[in-house]
Backbone bond lengths (Angstrom), bond angles and torsions (degrees), N, CA, C in turn:
res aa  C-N    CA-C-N  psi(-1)  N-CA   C-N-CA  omega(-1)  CA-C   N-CA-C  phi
1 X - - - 1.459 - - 1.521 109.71 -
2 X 1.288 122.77 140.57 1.568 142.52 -165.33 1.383 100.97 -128.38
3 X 1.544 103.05 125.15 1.844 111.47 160.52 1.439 117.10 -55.91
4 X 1.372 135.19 124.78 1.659 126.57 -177.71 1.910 89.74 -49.81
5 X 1.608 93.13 171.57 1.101 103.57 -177.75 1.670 106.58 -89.24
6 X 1.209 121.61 -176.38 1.662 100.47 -169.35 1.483 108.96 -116.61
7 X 1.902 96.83 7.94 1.535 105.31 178.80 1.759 92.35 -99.94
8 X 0.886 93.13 11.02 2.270 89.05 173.99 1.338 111.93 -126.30
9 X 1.147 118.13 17.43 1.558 120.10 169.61 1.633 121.99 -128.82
10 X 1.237 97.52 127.83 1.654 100.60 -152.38 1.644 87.39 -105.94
11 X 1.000 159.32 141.87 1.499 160.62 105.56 1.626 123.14 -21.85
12 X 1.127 142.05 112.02 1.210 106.17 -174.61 1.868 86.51 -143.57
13 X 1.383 118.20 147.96 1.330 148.94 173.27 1.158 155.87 -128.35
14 X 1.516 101.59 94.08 1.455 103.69 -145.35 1.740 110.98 -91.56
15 X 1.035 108.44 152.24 1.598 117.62 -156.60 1.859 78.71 -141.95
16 X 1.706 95.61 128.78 1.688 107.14 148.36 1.560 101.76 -154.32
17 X 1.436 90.33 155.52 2.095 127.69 -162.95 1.568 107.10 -38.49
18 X 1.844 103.66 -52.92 1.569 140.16 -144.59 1.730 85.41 -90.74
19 X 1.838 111.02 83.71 1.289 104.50 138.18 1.689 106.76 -119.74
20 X 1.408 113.37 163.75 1.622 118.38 159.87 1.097 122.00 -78.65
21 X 1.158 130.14 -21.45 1.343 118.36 -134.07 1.866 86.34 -121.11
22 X 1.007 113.21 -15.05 1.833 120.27 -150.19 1.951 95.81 -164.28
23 X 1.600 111.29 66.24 1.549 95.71 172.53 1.162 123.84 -69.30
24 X 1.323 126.66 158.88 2.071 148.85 -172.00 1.813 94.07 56.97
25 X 1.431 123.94 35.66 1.453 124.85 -161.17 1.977 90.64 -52.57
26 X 1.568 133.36 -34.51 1.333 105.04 -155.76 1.628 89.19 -92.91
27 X 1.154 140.15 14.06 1.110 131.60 148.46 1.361 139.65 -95.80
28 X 1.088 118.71 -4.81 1.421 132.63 171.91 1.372 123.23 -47.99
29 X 1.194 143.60 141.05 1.351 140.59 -129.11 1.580 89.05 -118.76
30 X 1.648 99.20 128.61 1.198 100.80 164.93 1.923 119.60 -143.73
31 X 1.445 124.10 111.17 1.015 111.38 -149.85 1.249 145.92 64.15
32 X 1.336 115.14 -1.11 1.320 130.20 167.89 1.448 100.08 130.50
33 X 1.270 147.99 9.96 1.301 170.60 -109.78 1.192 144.80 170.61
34 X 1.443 118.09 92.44 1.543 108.03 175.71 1.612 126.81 -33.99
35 X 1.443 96.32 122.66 1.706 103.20 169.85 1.677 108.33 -29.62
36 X 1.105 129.09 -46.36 1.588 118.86 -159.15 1.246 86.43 -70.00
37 X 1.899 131.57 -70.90 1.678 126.00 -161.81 1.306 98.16 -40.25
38 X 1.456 139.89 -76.77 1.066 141.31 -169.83 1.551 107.59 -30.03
39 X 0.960 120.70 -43.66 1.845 106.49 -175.80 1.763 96.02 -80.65
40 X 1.198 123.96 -70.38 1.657 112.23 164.95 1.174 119.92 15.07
41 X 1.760 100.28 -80.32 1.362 117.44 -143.46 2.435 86.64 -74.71
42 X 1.551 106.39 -30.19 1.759 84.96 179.53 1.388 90.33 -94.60
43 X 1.685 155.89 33.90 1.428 125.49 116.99 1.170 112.20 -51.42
44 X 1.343 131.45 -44.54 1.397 124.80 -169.15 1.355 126.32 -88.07
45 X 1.188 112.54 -30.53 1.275 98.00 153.54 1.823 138.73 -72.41
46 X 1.221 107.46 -1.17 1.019 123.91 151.63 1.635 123.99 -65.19
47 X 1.604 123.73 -20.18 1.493 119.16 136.39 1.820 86.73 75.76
48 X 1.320 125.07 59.35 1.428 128.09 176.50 1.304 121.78 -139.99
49 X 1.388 114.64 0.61 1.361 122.95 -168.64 1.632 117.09 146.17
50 X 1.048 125.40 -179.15 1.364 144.13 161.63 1.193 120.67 -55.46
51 X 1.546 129.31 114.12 1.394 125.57 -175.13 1.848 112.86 -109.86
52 X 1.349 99.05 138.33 1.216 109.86 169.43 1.645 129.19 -145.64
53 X 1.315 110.38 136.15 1.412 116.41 -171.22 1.537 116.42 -96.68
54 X 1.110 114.81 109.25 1.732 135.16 175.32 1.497 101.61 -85.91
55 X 2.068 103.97 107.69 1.564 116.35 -179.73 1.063 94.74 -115.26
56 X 1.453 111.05 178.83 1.635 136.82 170.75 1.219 125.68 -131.11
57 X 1.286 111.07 11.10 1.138 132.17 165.76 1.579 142.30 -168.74
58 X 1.290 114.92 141.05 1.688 128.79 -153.88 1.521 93.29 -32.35
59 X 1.563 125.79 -79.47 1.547 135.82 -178.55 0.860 124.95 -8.17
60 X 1.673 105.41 -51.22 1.865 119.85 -174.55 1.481 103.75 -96.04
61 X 1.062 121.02 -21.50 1.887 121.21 168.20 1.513 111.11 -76.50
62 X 1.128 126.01 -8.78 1.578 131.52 -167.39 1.874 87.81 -98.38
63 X 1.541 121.54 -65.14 0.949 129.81 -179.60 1.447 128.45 -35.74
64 X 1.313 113.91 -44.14 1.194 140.20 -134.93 2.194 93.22 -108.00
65 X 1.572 103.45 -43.62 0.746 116.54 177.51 1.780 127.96 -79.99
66 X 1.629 116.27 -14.28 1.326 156.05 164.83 1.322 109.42 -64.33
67 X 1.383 115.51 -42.21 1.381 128.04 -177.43 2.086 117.26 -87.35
68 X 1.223 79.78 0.83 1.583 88.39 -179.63 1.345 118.24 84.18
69 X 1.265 142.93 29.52 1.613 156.10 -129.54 1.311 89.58 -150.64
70 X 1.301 97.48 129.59 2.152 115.34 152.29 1.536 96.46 -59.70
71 X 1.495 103.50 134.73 1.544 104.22 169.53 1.766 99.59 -143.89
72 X 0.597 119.96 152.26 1.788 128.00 -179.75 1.568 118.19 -150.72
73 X 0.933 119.90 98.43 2.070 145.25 154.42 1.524 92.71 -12.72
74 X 1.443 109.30 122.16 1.081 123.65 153.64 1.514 132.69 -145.15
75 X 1.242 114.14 169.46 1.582 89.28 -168.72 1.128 157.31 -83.80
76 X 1.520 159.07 173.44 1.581 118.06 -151.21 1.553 100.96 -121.56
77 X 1.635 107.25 22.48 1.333 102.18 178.36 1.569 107.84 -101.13
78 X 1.137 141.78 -5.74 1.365 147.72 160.27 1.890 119.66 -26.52
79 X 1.112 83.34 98.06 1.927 90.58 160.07 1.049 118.36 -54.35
80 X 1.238 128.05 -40.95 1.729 131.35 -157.14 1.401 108.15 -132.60
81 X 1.229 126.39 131.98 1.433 136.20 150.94 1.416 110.98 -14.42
82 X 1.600 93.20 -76.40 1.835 110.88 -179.49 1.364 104.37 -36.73
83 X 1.091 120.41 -51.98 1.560 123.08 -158.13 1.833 101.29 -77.18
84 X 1.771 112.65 -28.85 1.378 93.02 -178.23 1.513 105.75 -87.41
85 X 1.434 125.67 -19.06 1.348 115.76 164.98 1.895 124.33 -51.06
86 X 1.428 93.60 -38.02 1.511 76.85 -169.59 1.617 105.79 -94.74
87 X 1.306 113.25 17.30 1.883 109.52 161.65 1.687 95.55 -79.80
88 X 1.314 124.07 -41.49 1.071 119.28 -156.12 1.813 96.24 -81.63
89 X 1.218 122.25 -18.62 1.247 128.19 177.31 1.625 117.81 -47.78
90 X 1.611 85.09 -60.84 1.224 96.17 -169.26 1.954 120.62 -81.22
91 X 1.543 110.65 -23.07 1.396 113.22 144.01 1.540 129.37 -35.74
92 X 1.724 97.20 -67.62 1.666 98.38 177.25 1.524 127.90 -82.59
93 X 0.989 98.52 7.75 2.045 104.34 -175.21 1.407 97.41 -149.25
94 X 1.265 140.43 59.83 1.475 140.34 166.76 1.915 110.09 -46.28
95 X 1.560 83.61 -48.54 1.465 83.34 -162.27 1.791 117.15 -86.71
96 X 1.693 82.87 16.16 1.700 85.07 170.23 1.797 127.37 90.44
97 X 1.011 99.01 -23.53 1.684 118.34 -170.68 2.077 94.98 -37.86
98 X 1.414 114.20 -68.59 1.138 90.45 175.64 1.455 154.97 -69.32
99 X 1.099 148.97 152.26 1.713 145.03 -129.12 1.421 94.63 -143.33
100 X 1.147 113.28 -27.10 1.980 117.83 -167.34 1.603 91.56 -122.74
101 X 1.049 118.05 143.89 1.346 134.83 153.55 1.500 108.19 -134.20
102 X 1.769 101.25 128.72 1.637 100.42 150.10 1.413 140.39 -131.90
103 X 1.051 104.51 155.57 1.844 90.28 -157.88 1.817 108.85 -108.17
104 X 1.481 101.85 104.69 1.262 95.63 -176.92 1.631 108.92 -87.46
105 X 0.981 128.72 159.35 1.387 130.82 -174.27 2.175 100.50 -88.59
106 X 1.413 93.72 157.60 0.855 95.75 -157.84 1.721 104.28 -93.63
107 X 1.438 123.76 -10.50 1.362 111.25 178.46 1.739 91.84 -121.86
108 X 1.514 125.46 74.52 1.212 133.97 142.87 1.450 119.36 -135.41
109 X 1.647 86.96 99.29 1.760 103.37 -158.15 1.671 107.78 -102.47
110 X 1.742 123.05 5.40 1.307 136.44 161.56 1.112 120.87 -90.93
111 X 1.888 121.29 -15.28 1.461 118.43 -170.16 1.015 117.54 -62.79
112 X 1.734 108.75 146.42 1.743 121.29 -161.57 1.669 90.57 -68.97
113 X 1.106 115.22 163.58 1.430 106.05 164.45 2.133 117.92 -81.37
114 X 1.426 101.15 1.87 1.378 109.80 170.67 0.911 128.90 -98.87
115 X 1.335 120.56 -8.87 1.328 137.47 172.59 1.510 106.86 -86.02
116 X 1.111 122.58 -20.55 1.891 136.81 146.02 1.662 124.68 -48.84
117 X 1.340 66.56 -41.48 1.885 80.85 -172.32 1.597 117.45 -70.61
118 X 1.648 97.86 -44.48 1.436 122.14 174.79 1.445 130.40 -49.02
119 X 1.527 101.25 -31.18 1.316 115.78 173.64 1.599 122.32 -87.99
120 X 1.409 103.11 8.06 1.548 97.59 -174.08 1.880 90.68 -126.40
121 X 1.056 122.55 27.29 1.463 127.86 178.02 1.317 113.19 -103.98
122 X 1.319 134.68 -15.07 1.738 132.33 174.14 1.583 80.51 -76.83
123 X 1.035 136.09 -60.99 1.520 130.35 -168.68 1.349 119.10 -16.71
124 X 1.741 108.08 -40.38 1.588 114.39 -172.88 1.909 109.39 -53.65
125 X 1.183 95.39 -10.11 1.779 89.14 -163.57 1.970 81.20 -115.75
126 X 1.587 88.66 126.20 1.416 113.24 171.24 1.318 126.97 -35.60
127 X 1.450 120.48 -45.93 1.461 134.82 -148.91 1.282 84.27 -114.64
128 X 1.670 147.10 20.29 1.437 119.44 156.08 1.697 94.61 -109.72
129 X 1.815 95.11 136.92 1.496 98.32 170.46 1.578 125.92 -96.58
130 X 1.029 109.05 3.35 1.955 125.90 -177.38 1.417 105.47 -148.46
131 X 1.577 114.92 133.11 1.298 122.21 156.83 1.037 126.82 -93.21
132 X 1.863 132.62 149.13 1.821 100.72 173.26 1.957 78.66 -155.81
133 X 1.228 88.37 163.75 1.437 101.77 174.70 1.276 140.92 -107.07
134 X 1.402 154.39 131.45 1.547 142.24 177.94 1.294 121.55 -138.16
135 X 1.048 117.82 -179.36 1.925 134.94 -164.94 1.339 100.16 -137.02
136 X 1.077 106.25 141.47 1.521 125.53 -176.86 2.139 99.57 -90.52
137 X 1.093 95.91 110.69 1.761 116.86 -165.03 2.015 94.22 -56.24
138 X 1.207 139.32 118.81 1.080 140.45 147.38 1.353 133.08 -116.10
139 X 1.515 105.50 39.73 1.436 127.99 -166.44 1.807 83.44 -139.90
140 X 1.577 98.78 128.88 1.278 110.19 179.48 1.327 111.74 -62.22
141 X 1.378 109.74 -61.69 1.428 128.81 -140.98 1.631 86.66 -85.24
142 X 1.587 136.56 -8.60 1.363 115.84 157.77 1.469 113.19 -66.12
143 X 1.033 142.97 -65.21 1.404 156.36 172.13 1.354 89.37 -18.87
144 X 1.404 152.34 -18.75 1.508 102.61 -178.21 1.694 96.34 -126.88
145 X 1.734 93.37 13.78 1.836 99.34 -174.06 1.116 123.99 -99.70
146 X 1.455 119.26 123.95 1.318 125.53 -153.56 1.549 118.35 -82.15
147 X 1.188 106.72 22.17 1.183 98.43 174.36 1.911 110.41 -118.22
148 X 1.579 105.91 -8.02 1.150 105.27 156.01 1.490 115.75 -82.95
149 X 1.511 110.92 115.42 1.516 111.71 160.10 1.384 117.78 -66.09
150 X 1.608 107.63 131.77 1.445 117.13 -178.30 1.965 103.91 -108.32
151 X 1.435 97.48 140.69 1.586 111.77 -178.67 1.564 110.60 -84.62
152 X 1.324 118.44 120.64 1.757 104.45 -160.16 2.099 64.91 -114.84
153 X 1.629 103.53 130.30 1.117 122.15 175.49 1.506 130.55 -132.74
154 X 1.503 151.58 176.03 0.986 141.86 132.11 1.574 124.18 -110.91
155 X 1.387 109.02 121.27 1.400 118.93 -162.58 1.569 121.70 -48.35
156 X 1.515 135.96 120.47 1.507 132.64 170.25 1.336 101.69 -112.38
157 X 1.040 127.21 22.35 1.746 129.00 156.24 1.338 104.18 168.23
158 X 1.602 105.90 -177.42 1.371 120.98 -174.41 1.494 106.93 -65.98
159 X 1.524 119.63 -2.72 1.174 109.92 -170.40 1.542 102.70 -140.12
160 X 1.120 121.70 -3.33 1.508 112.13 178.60 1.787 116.84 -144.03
161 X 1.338 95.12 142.08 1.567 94.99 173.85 1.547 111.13 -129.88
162 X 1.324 89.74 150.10 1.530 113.19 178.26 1.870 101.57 -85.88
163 X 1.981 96.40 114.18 1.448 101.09 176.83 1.079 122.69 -61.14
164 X 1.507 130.13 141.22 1.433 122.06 164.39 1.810 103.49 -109.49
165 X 1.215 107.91 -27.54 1.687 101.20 -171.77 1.980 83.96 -168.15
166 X 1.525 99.16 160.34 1.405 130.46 179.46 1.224 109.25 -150.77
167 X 1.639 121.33 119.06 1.423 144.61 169.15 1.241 144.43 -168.41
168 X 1.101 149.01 148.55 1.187 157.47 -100.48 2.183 105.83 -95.93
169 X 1.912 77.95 -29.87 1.472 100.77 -160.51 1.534 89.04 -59.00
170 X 1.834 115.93 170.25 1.940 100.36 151.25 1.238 115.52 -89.68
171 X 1.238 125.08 133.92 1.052 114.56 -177.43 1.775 95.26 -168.59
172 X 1.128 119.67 162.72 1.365 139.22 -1.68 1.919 122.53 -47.90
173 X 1.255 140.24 139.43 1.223 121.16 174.22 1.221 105.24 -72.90
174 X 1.782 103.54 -177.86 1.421 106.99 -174.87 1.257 136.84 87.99
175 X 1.325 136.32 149.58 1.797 133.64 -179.25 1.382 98.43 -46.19
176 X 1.223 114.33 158.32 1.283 127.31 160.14 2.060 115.96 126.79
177 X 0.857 141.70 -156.54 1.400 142.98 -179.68 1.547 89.85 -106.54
178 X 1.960 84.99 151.73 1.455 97.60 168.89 1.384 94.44 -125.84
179 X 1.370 122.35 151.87 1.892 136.96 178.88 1.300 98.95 -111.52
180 X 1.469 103.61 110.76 1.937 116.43 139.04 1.281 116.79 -63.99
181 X 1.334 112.43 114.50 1.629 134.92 171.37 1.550 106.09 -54.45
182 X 1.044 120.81 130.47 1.803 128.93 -172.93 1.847 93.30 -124.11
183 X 1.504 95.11 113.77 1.947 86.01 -171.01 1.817 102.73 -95.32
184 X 1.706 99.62 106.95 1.224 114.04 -173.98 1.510 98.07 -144.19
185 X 1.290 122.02 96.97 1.679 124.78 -166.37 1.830 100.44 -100.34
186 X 1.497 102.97 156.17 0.875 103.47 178.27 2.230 84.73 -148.89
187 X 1.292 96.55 130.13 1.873 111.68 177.80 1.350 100.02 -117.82
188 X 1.395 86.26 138.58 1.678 114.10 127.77 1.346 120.75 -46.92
189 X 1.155 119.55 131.53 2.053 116.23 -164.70 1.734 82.89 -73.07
190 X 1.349 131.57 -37.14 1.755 131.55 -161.04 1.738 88.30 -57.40
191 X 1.519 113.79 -68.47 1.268 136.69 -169.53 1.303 101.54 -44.06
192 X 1.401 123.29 -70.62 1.430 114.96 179.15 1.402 127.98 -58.92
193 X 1.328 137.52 -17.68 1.316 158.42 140.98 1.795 122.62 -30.94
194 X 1.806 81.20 -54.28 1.743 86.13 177.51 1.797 112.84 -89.86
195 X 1.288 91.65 -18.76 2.073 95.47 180.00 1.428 98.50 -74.31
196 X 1.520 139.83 -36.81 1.345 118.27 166.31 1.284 128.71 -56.28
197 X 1.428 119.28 -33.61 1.445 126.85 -169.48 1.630 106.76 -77.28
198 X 1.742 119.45 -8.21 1.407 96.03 177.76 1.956 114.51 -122.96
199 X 1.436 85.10 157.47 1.190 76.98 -177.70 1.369 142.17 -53.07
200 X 1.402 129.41 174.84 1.365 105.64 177.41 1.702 118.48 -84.11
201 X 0.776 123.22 149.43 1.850 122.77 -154.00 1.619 116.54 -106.57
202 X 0.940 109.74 163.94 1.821 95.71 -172.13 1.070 115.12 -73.11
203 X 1.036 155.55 -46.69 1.322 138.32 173.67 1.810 131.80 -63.88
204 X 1.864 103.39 -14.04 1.570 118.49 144.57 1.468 107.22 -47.97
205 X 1.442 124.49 -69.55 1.236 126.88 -167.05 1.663 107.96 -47.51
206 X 1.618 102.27 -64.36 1.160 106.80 -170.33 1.793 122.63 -48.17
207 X 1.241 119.13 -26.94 1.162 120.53 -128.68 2.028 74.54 -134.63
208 X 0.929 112.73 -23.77 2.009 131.91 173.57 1.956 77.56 48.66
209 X 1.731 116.98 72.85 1.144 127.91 165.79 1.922 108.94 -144.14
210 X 1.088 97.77 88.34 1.631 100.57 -171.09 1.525 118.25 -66.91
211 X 1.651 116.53 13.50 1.264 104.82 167.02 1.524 106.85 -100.94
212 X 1.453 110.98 -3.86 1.622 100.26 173.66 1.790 105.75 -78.98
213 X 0.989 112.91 8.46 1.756 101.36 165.67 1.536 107.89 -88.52
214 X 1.099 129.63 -9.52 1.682 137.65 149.03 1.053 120.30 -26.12
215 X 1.947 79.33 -88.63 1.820 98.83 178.48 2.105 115.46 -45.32
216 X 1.696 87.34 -57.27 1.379 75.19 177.48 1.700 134.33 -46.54
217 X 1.146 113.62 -40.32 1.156 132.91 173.58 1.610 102.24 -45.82
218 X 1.231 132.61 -41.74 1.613 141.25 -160.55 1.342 111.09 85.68
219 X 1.517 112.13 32.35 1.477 114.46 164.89 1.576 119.66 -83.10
220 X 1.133 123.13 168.16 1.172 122.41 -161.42 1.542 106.47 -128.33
221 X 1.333 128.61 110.53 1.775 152.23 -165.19 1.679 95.30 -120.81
222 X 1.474 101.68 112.67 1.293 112.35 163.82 1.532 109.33 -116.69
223 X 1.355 112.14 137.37 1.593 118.61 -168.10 1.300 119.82 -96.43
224 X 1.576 149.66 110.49 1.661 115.76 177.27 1.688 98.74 -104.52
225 X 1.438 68.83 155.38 1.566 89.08 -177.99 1.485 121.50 -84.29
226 X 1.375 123.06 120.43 1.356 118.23 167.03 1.211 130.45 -116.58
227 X 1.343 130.29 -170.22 1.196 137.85 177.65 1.396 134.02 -87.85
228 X 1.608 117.92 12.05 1.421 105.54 -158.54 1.832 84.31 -169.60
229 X 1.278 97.59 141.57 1.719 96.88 179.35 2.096 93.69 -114.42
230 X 1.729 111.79 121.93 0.941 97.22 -171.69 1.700 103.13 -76.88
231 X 1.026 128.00 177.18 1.298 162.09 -161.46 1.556 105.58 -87.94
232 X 1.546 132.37 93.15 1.177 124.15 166.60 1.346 113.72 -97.30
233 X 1.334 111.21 135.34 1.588 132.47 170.65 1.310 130.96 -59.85
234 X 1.462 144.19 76.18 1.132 165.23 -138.07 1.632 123.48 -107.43
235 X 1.433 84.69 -52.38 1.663 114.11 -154.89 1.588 117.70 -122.86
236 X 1.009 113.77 -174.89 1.548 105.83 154.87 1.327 121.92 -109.39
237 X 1.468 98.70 -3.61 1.582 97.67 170.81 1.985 117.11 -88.45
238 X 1.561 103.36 -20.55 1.343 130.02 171.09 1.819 96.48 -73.99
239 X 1.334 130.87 -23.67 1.107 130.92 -172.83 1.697 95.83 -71.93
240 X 1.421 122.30 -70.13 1.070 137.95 -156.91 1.540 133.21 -78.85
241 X 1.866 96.74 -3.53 1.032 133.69 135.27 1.304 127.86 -26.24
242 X 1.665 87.22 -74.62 1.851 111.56 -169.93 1.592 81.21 -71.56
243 X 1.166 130.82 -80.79 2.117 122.62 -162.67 1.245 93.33 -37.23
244 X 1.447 166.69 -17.85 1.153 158.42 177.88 1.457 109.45 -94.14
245 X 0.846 148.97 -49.74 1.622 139.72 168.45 1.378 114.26 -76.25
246 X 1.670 134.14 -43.21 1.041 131.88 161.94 2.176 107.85 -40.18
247 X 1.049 94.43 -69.22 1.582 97.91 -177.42 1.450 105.75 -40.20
248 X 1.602 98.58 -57.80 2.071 93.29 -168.60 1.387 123.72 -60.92
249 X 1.515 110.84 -11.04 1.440 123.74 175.81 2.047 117.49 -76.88
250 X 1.703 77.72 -17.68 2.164 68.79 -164.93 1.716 83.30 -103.75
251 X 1.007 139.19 13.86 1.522 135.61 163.88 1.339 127.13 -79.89
């Protein structure tokens, strides 16, 4: 197994306007800093490749671009992340050069920059076509909450498992650990190419988890395991969160 090279792995992070819960969320001020730069600036320090930010609007492309960052317009009719990464894919890499893509989300403005890194390491082994990451659940009352996705796996080391299914239910039953799914993908440019072209599959629908159109497909998602679930931005109480660890870090 071989590390990709770091001239074939593109980063890419998509940020759009249209949340409910948290409006202008990739602009929201954090530390002196829009939420979107702030996640940027730990793609890059994560030191893995070329970073670029996929917006949907002028505000956050002005911003984004102010800060010294590749940023590229994309469109705001997109259902899926996946799907706005690979418009922006094919804008910034026409001619193909990159082999790895990873898709950091666009409101995780605490992620370690190793927890970046982590997700592009099942990659080393040929025959996996998707990377994704999880935490071993030691909070009861997640295990039976459906809004934590759990990774139902079979173990290929102390640190990684080969997916068989991801859902809401707990499960696997039985003694043993259960894994919260942390949605931090890292593709094969082939893999990500062919996961746009299919539809979404019944147990996506059922389960409203769009990496089981993968599995279904007979793609292959290997997970590593880490230590730390980063911090997604939701709320305003998830806002003030991030101004609280961001701050305690530059002290």
């Amino acid at each position: 197994m071989t590390s990709p090279n770091l001239d074939h792995v593109l980063v890419l992070i998509p940020a759009r306007m249209a949340s409910t819960r948290l409006p202008g969320k990739p602009l929201a001020d954090i530390c002196g800093l829009p939420m979107i730069v702030q996640v940027a600036l730990r793609a890059k320090e994560a030191e893995i490749g070329r970073v670029v930010v996929a917006v949907d609007d002028q505000r956050v492309f002005d911003v984004v671009a102010e800060a010294g960052f590749e940023v590229v317009m994309t469109s705001k009719d997109h259902q899926s992340g996946s799907d706005r990464i690979y418009e922006a894919l094919r804008k910034v890499d026409p001619e193909g050069q990159a082999k790895f893509i990873v898709n950091v989300q666009g409101d995780l403005p605490t992620i370690e920059p190793e927890t970046v890194r982590a997700a592009l390491r099942p990659l080393e082994d040929p025959s996996v076509d998707i990377a994704t990451l999880t935490i071993a659940i030691d909070n009861e009352a997640d295990k039976t909450a459906p809004h934590i996705v759990k990774v139902v796996g079979s173990p290929l080391s102390e640190s990684r498992l080969k997916a068989l299914y991801f859902t809401r239910a707990t499960a696997p039953y039985g003694d043993g650990p259960l894994y919260h799914h942390i949605g931090l993908y890292a593709y094969r440019r082939s893999a990500l190419e062919r996961f746009v072209t299919l539809g979404p599959s019944v147990l996506e629908k059922r389960e409203s988890l769009e990496q089981l159109r993968a599995l279904e497909a007979g793609m292959r998602i290997d997970v590593e395991i880490v230590d730390t679930v980063p911090l997604g931005v939701d709320t305003p109480a998830d806002l003030e969160k991030a101004r609280h660890i961001l701050s305690a870090r530059t002290k």
